[in-house]
C-alpha positions as CSV (number, residue, x, y, z in Angstrom):
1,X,0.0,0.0,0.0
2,X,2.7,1.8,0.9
3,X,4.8,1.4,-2.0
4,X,1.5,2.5,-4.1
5,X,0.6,5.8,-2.4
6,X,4.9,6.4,-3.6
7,X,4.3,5.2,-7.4
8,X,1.4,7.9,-7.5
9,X,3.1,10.3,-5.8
10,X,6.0,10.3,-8.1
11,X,3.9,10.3,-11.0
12,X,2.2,13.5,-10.0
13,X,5.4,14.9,-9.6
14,X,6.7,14.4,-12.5
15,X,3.2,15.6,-14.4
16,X,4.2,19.3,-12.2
17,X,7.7,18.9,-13.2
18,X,7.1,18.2,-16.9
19,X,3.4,20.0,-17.9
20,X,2.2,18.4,-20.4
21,X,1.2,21.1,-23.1
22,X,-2.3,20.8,-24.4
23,X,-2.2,22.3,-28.6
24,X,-5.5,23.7,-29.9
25,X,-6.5,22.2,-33.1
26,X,-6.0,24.0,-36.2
27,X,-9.5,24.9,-36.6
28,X,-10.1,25.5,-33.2
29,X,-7.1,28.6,-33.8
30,X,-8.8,29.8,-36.4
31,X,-12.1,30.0,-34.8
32,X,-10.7,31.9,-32.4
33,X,-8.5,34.2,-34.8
34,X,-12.3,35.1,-36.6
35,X,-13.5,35.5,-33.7
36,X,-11.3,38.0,-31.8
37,X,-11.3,40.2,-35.3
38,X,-14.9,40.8,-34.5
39,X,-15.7,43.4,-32.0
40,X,-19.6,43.2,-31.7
41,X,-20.4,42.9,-27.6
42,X,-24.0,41.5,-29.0
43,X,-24.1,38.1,-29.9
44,X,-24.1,37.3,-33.5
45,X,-26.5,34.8,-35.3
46,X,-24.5,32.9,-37.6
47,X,-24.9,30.2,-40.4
48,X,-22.0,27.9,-41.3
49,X,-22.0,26.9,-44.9
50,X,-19.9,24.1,-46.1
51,X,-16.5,24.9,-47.4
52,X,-15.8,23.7,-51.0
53,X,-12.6,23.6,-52.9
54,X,-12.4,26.6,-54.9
55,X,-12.4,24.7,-58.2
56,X,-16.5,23.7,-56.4
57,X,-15.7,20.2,-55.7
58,X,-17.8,19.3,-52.7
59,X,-16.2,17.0,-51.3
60,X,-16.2,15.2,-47.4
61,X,-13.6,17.6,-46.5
62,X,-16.4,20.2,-47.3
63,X,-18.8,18.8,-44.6
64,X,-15.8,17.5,-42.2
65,X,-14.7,21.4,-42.1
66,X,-18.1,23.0,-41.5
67,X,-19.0,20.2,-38.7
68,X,-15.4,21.3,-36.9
69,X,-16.3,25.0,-37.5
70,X,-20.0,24.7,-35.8
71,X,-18.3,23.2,-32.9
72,X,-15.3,25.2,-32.2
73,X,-17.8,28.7,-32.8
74,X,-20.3,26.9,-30.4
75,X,-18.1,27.3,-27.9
76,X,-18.1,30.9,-28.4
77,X,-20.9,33.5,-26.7
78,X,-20.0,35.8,-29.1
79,X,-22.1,33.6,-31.6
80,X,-25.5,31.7,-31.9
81,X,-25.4,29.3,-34.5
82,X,-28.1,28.2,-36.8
83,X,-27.7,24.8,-36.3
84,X,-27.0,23.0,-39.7
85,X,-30.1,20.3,-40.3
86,X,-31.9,23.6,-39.9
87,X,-29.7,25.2,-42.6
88,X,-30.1,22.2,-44.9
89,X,-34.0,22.2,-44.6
90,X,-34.7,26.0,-45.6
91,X,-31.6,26.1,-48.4
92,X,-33.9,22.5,-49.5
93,X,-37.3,24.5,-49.2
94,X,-36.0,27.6,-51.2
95,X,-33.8,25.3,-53.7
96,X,-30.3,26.3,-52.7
97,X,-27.4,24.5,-52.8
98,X,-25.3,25.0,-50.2
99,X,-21.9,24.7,-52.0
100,X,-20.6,27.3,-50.0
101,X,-20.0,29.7,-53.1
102,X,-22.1,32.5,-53.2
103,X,-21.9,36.1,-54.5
104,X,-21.9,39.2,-52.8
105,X,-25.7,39.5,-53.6
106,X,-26.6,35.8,-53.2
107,X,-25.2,36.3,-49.5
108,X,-27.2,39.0,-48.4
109,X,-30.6,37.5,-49.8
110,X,-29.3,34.0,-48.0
111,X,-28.7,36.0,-44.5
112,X,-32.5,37.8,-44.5
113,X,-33.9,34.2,-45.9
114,X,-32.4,32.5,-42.9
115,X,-32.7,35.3,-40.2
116,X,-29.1,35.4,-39.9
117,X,-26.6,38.6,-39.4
118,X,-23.8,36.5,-40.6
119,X,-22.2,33.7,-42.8
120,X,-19.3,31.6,-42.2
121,X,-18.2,30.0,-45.5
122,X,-14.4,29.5,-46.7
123,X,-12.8,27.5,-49.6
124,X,-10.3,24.3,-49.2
125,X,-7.5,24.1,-51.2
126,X,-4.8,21.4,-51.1
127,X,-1.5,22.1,-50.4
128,X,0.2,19.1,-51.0
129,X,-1.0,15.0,-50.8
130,X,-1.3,15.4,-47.2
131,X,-2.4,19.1,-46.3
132,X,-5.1,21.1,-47.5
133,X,-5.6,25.1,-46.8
134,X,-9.1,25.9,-45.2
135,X,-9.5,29.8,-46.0
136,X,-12.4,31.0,-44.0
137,X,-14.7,34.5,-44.0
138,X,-17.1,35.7,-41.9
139,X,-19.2,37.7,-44.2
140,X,-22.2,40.4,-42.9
141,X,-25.4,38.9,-44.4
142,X,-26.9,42.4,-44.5
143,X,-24.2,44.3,-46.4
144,X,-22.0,41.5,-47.8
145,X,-18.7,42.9,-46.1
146,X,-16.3,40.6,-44.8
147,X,-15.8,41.0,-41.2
148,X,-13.2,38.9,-40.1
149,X,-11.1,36.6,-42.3
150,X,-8.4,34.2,-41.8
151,X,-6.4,31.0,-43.2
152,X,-4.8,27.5,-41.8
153,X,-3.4,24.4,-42.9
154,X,-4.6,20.9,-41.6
155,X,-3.9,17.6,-42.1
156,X,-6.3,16.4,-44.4
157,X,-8.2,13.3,-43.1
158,X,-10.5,12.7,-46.1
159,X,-9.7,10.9,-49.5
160,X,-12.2,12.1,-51.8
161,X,-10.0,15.0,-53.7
162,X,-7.4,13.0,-55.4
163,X,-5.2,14.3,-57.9
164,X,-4.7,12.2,-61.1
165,X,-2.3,12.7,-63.6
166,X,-3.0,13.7,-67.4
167,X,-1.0,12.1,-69.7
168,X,1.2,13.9,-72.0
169,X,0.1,13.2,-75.1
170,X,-2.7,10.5,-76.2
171,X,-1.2,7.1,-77.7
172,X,-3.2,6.3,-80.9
173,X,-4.4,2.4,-81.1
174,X,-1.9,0.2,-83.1
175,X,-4.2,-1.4,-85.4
């Protein structure tokens, strides 16, 4: 007994002597970068749209970022978020895709249809076989300015958006 109250003594020692350090998730960062560019002390009704690659490939990534972004902003007072089977149900009713691309214009009409102040939306783009760029922007749904904006990289967890290569030139058939 004795020699068990020691082993757990010199473990929590050595947890004080050597913290451990807890690292935020990428998104999580950038959630939080948004976020503090935005000095409204009212609390801001947002919609998350899904983030496509910029070529519009919507891909699992798309839907994999968005989930992630709900979360880390729901965590945040600053915002009330229109919670995304919601989102999916009026963009259905009014025949809207919700590829994440949308015009200046398209915006604004989207933010009074849903009764939001504000859209989250953002592109993907890969960087290289293993990381892909998530560009995000909070954009005003009443005048289509973008109020906070900001980028990360993340390891991309999803296969869907695979490059394939074009041949140089097209053999012709030996007959």
């Amino acid at each position: 007994m004795i020699a068990k109250n020691m082993k757990l003594k010199i473990i929590f020692l050595l947890l004080l002597a050597f913290p451990v350090a807890v690292k935020a998730a990428p998104i999580d960062n950038l959630a939080s970068d948004l976020s503090n560019q935005i000095k409204s002390t009212q609390t801001i009704r947002i919609a998350v749209l899904t983030f496509p690659y910029v070529d519009g490939f919507d891909s699992d990534g798309s839907k994999i970022v968005q989930e992630r972004m709900i979360t880390a902003f729901s965590h945040d007072k600053k915002f009330s978020i229109l919670e995304r089977a919601l989102l999916h149900k009026i963009l259905k009713e009014k025949k809207l895709e919700m590829s994440g691309l949308f015009d200046e214009t398209t915006t604004i009409k989207l933010g009074r249809m849903l009764g939001v102040e504000a859209v989250l939306t953002g592109t993907l783009i890969d960087l290289n076989d293993a990381q892909t760029e998530i560009n995000a922007r909070i954009i005003n749904a009443n005048t289509g300015e973008i109020m906070a904006s900001g980028k990360v990289a993340v390891k991309r967890i999803w296969k869907d958006k695979i490059s394939i290569p074009k041949p140089i030139f097209n053999p012709t058939p030996c007959l």
